[in-house]
PADO-28839 format. One line per 5 residues: number of its first residue (from 1); their letters; for each residue z, x, y of C-alpha. Coordinates in nm, 2 decimals, decimal comma, padded with zeros to 4 digits. Layout:
BEGIN
NUM	a	Z:X:Y  ... .
// end
This chain:
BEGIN
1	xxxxx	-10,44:-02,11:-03,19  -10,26:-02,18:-03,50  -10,46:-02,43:-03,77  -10,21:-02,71:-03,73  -10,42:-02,91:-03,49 .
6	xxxxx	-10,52:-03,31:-03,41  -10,85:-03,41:-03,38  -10,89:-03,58:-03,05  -11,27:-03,63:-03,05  -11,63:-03,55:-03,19 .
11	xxxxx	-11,87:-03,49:-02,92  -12,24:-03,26:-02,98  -12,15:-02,89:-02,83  -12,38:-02,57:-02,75  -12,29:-02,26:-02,97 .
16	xxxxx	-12,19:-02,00:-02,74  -12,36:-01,77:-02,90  -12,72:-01,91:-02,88  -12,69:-02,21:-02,72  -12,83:-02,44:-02,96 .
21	xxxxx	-12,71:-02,76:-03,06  -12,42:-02,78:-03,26  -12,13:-03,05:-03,42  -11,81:-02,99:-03,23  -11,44:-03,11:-03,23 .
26	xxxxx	-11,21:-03,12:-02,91  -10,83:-03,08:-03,10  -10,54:-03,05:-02,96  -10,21:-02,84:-03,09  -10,01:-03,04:-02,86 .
31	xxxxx	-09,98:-02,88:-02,61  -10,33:-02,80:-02,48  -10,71:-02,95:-02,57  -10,97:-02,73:-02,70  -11,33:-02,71:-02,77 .
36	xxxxx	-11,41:-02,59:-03,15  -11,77:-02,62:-03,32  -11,95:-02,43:-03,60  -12,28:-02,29:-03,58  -12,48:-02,16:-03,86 .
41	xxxxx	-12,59:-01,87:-03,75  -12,29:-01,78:-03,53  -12,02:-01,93:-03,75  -11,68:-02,12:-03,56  -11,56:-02,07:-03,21 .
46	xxxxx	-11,28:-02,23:-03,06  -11,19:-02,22:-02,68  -10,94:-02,39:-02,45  -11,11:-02,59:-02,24  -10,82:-02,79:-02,09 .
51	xxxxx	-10,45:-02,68:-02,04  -10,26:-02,98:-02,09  -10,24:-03,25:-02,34  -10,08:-03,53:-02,16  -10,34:-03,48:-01,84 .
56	xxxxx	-10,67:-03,44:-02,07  -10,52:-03,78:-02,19  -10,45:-03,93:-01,84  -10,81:-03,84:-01,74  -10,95:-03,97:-02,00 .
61	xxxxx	-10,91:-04,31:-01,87  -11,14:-04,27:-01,61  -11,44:-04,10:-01,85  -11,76:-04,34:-01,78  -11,87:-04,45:-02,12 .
66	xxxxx	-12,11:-04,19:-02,29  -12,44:-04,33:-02,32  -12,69:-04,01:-02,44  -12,93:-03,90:-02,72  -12,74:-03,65:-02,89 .
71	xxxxx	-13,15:-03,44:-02,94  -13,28:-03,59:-02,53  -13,38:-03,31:-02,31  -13,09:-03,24:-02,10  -13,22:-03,42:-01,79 .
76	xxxxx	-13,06:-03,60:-01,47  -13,14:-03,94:-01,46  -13,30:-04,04:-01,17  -13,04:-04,29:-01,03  -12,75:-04,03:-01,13 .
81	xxxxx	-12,87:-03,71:-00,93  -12,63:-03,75:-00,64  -12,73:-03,38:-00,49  -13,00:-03,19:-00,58  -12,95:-02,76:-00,50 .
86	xxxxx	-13,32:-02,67:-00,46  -13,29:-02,27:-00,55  -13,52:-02,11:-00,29  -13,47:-01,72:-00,36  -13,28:-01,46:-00,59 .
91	xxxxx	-13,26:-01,22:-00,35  -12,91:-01,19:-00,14  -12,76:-00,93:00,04  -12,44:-00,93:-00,16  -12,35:-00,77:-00,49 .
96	xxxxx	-12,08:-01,02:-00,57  -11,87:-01,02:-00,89  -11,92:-01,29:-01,00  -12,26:-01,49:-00,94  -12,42:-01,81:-01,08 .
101	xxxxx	-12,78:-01,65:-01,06  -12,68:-01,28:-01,11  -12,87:-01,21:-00,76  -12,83:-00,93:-00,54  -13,05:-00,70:-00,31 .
106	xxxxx	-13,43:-00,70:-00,46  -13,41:-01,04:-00,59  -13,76:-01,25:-00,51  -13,83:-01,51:-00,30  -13,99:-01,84:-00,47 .
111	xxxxx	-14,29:-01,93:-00,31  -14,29:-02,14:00,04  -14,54:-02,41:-00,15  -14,34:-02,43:-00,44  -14,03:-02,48:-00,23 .
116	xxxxx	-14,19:-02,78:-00,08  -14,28:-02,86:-00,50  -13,95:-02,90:-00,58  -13,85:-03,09:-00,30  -14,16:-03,31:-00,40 .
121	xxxxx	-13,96:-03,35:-00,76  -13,67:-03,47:-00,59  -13,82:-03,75:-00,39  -14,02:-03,83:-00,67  -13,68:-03,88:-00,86 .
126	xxxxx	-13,62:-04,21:-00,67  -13,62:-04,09:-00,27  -13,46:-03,89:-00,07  -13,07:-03,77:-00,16  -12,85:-03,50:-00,04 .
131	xxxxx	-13,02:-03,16:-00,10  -12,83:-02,79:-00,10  -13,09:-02,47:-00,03  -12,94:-02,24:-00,24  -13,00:-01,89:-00,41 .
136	xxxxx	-12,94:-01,59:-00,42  -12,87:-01,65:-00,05  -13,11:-01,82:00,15  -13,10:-01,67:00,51  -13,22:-01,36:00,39 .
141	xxxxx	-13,53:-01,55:00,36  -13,73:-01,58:00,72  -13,87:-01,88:00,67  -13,56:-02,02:00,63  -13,59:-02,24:00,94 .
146	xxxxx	-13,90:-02,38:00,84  -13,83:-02,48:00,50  -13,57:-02,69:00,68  -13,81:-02,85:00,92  -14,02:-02,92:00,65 .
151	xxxxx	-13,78:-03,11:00,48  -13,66:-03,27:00,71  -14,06:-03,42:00,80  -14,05:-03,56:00,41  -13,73:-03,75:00,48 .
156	xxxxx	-13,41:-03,57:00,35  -13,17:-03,66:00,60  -12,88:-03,51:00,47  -12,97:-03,09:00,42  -12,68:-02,84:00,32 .
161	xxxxx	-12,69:-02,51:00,36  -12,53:-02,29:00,09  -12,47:-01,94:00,22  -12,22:-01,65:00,28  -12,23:-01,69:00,64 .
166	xxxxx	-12,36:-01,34:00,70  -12,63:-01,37:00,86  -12,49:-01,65:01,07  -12,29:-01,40:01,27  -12,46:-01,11:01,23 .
171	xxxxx	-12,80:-01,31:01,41  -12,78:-01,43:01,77  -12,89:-01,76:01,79  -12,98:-01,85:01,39  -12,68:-02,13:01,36 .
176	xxxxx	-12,86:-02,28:01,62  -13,16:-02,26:01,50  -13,06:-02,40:01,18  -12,90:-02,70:01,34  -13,19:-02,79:01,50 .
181	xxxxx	-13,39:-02,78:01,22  -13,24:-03,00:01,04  -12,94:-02,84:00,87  -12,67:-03,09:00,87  -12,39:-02,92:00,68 .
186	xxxxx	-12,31:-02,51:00,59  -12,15:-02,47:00,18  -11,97:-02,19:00,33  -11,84:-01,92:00,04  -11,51:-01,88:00,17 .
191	xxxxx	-11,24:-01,73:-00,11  -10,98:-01,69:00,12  -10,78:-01,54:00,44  -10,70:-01,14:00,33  -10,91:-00,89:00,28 .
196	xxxxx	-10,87:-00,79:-00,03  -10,92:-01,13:-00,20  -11,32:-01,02:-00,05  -11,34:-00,66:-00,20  -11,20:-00,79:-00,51 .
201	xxxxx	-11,48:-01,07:-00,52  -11,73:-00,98:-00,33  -11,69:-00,61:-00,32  -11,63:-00,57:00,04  -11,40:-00,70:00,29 .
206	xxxxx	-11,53:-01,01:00,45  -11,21:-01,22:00,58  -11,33:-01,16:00,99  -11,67:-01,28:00,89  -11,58:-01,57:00,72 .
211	xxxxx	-11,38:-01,69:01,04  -11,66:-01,58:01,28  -11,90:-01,82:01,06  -11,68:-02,07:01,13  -11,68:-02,06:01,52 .
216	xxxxx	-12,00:-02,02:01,49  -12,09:-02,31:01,32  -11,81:-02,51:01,56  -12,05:-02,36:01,85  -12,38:-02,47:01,69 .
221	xxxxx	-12,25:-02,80:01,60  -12,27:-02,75:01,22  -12,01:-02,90:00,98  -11,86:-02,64:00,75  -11,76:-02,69:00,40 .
226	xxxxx	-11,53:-02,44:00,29  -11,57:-02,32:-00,07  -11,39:-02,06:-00,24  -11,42:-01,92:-00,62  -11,12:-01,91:-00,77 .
231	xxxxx	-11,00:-01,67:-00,99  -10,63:-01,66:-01,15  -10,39:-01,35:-01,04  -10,69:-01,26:-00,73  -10,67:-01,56:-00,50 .
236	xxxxx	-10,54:-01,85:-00,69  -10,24:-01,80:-00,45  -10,43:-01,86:-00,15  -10,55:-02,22:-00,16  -10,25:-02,35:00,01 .
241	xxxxx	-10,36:-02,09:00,27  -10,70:-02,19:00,28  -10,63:-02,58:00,25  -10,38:-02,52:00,57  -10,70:-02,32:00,75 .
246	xxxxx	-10,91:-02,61:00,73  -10,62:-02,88:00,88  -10,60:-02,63:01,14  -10,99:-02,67:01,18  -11,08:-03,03:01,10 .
251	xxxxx	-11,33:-03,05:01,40  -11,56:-02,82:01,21  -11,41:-02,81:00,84  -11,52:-03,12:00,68  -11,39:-03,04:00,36 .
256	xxxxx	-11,30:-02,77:00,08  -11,45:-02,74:-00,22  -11,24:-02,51:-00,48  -11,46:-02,41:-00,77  -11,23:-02,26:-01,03 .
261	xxxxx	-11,38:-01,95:-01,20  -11,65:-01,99:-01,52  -11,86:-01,78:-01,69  -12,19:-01,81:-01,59  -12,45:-01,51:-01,44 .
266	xxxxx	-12,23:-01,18:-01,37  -11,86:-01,23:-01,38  -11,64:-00,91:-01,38  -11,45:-01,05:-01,65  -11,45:-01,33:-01,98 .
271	xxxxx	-11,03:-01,37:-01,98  -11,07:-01,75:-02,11  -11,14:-02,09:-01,90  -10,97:-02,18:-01,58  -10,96:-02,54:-01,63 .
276	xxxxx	-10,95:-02,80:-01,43  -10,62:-02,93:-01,45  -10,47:-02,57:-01,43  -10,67:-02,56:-01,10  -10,49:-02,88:-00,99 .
281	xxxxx	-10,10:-02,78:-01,07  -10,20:-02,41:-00,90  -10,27:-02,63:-00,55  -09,99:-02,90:-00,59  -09,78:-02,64:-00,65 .
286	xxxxx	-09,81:-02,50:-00,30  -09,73:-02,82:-00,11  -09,42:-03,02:-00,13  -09,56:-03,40:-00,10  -09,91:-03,30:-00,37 .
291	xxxxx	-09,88:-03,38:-00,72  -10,15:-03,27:-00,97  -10,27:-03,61:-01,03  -10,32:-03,68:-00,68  -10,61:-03,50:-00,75 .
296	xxxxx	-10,84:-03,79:-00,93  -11,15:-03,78:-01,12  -11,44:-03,85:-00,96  -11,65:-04,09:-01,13  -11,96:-04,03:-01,07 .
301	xxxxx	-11,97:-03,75:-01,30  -11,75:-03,68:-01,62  -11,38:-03,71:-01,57  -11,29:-03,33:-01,65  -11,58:-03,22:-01,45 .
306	xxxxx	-11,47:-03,33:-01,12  -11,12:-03,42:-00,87  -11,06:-03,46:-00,56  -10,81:-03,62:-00,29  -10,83:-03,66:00,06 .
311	xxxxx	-10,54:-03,53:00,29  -10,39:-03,67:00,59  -10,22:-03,37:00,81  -09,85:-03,46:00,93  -09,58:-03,25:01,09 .
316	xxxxx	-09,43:-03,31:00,73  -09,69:-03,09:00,55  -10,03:-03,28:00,40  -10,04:-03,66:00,27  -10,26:-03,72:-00,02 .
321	xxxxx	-10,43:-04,06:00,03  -10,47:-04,06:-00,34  -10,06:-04,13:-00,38  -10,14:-04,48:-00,23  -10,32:-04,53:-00,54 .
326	xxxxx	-10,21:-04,61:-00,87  -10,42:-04,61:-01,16  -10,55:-04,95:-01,18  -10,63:-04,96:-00,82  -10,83:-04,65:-00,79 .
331	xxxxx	-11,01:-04,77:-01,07  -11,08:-05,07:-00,91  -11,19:-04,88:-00,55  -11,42:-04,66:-00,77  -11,59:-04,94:-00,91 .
336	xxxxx	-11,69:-05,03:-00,53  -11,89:-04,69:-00,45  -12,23:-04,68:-00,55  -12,28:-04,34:-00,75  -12,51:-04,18:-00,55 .
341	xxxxx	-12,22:-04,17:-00,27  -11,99:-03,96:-00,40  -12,10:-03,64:-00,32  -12,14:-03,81:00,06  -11,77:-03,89:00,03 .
346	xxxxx	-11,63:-03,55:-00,12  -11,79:-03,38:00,19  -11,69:-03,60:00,44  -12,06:-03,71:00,57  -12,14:-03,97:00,82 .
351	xxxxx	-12,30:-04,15:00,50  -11,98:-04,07:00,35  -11,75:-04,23:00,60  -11,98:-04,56:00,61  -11,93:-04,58:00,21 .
356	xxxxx	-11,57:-04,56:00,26  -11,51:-04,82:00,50  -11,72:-05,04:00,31  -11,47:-04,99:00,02  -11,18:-05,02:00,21 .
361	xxxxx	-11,31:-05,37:00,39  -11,36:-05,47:00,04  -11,02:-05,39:-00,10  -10,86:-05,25:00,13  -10,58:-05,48:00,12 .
366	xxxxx	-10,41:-05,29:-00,19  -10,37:-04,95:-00,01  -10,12:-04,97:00,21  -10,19:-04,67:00,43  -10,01:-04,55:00,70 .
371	xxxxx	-10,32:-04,62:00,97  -10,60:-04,83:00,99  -10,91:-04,70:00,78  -11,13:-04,64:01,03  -10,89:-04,42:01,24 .
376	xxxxx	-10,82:-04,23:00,88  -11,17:-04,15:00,83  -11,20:-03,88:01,09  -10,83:-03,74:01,02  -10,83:-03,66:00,68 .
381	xxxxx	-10,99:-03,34:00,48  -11,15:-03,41:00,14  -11,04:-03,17:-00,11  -11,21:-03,11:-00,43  -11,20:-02,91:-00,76 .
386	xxxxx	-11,52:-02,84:-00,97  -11,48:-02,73:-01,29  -11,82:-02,59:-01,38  -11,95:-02,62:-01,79  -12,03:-02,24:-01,88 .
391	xxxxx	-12,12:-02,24:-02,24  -11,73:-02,16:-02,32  -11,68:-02,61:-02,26  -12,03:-02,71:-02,34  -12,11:-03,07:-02,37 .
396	xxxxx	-12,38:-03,25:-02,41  -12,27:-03,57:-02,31  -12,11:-03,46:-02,03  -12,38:-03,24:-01,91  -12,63:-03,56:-01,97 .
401	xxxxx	-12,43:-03,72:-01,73  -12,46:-03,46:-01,48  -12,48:-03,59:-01,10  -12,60:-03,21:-00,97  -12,90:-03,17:-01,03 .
406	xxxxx	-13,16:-02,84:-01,00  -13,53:-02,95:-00,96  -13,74:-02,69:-01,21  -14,11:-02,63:-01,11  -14,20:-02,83:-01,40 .
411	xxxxx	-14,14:-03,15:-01,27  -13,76:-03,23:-01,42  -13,44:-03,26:-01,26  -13,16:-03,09:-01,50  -12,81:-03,06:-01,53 .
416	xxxxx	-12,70:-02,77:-01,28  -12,43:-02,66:-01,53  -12,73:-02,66:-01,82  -12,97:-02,47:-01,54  -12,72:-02,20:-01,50 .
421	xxxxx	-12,56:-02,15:-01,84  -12,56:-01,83:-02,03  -12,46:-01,71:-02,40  -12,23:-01,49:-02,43  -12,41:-01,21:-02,38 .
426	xxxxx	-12,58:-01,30:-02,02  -12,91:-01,49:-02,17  -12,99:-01,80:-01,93  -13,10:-02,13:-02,09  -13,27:-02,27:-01,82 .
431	xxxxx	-13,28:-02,06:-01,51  -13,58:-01,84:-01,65  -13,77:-02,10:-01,84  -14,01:-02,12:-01,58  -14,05:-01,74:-01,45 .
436	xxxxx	-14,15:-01,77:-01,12  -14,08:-01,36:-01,05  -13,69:-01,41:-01,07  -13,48:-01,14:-01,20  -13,59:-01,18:-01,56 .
441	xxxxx	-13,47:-01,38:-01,90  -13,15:-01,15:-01,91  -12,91:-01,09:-01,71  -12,65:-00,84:-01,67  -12,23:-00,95:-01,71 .
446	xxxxx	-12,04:-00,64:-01,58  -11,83:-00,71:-01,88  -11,79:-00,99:-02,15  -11,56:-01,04:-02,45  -11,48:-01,30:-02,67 .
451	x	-11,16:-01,42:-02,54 .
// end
């Protein structure tokens, strides 16, 4: 970018580089909104952290007021940790190309008592909320079943299963085993309908799979959450496709969760940030009645980590609910939700739906929907972008106001994007502070560059 920029901002940043705390600038040439800070080891790095100007600006409006210790440990505060992903194993028994935790086959599975540690963390954080078993890829793990049951017994009533969905067709009877454990939702990595969108991503073709975890979930009674990594010119051009999948399948898809590409882990390649709003023209794009800003931050996090919409199916192609909605009034509904149920909302849970229709009842009268709430409840899909913070957008206000939080064996609940940010050259932060026989304090990129 040229030097003719506008300061929009000051916020505190991470350098890249080592991931200490640094001043930095979002500036604007504009057109788009980037990230630039000085460190004085690494020297200046500037990124593009957001494509467009005039949505950085609309979103803005919606930003909760930063409230942070620029030198605080980056925790989640108690009351803010809507979801907690309790990371159970680095093992998996995929290679992928791109990968939070860098796992794959030989990875090591963290030890059952500790498991039931870090759940201990989380209800020690204020009681039980929403928790995601997550890896590596937990049903590679046999006692998979159990660590369900056993959270389930300390109260978490709401228990999401992050997984590949492998193992739930290759294994007679596990979906059902899982259900009645105690698993009440599968995060189902699901990047799209063609083959070749897998063996690009994955490295091996897994589109029949990823429907047969679906029926199989349908036949176990397990809600499915589809959620696909996106990455520009491999499947970017499929989330109509898989947005469309899930209307077709609403009585097992309860939502879709597109997570645009970011450099965390091992990613194939470092070809600058997907933002957010990019993510949100690519999907409007690919349906007549969406518009980008029908996708609206969600406020329990920062505004440019987070949209969503819900959709209403119609022989006429999707209805955004969100187009009821103008500024003001969405404002006003959001200010109705307590925080901890927004992650219940995005994926549609029973908890979810009771939240909703208390907002509705409340203000309902400014919406003026095609149906009656209740009725829409169980007819729409939530659909949601996450733009994860890699170190290429780091914040620390934003990642202080996290609302995902990773429980760590020593007791704290931290910032998912913090837990799971490298430099530039693979080095975790966080992941490895505590070594509890993972894959080690490096990890391996295929490739990286300084975009």
């Amino acid at each position: 970018m040229s030097d003719d920029t506008r300061q929009l901002a000051s916020t505190t940043s991470l350098c890249p580089s080592c991931l200490e705390r640094v001043p930095g600038d979002y500036v604007t040439d504009e057109t788009s909104v980037y990230l630039r800070r000085r460190c004085p080891d690494h020297g200046q790095s500037t990124r593009k952290v957001w494509e467009s100007l005039e949505q950085w600006e609309w979103a803005g409006q919606f930003e909760p007021e930063a409230d942070f210790d620029a030198d605080g440990e980056l925790t989640v505060d108690n009351d803010h940790a809507c979801l907690a992903v309790v990371e159970v194993t680095t093992d998996c028994n995929l290679s992928c190309s791109y990968c939070f935790a860098s796992s794959g086959p030989g990875g090591t599975h963290r030890p059952f008592e500790e498991v039931v540690g870090l759940l201990e963390t989380v209800l020690e954080s204020g009681g039980p909320r929403p928790i995601q078993l997550s890896g590596g890829e937990p049903t590679v793990r046999d006692d998979l079943p159990q660590i369900v049951e056993t959270a389930a017994r300390m109260g978490f009533e709401h228990v999401q299963l992050n997984t590949n969905g492998i193992a739930l067709v290759e294994r007679d009877g596990y979906a059902e085993r899982l259900a009645e454990a105690g698993v009440t939702a599968v995060y189902l990595q699901f990047d799209g309908l063609r083959s070749e969108t897998y063996e690009a991503i994955r490295g091996i073709d897994l589109a029949e799979t990823k429907r047969a975890a679906v029926e199989v979930c349908r036949d176990a009674g397990l809600s499915v959450v589809l959620v696909p990594t996106v990455v520009p010119g491999t499947n970017d051009h499929e989330m109509g496709d898989i947005v469309q999948y899930a209307l077709e399948n609403l009585d097992v898809v309860e939502a879709v969760n597109f997570q645009p590409v970011a450099h965390f882990g091992r990613y194939e390649t470092n070809e600058g940030r997907f933002s957010l709003d990019a993510a949100a023209r690519r999907l409007a794009a690919l349906f007549d009645g969406i518009e980008p800003r029908d996708l609206m931050p969600v406020p329990c996090c920062s505004a440019y980590c987070q949209s969503a919409t819900a959709l209403m199916p119609t022989d006429d192609g999707p209805v955004p609910l969100t187009s009821f909605l103008d500024d003001e009034l969405f404002g006003e509904l959001s200010g109705l939700v307590d925080e901890a149920d927004w992650m219940e909302l995005i994926a549609n849970t029973p908890a979810g739906k009771d939240a909703a229709c208390c907002t509705t009842g409340c203000c309902g009268e400014g919406m003026e929907l095609p149906v009656d709430a209740g009725e829409l409840l169980d007819r729409v899909l939530p659909v949601s972008l996450t733009g994860f913070m890699d170190a290429d957008a780091a914040d620390v206000g934003r990642l202080d106001n996290c609302c995902i939080s990773v429980p760590t064996d020593d007791g704290e609940l931290v910032p998912f994007c913090g837990y799971n940010m490298t430099t530039e050259d693979g080095r975790y932060a966080l992941r490895n502070r505590n070594d509890w026989g993972g894959r080690g304090a490096v990890n391996e990129p295929l490739a990286s560059d300084d975009d």
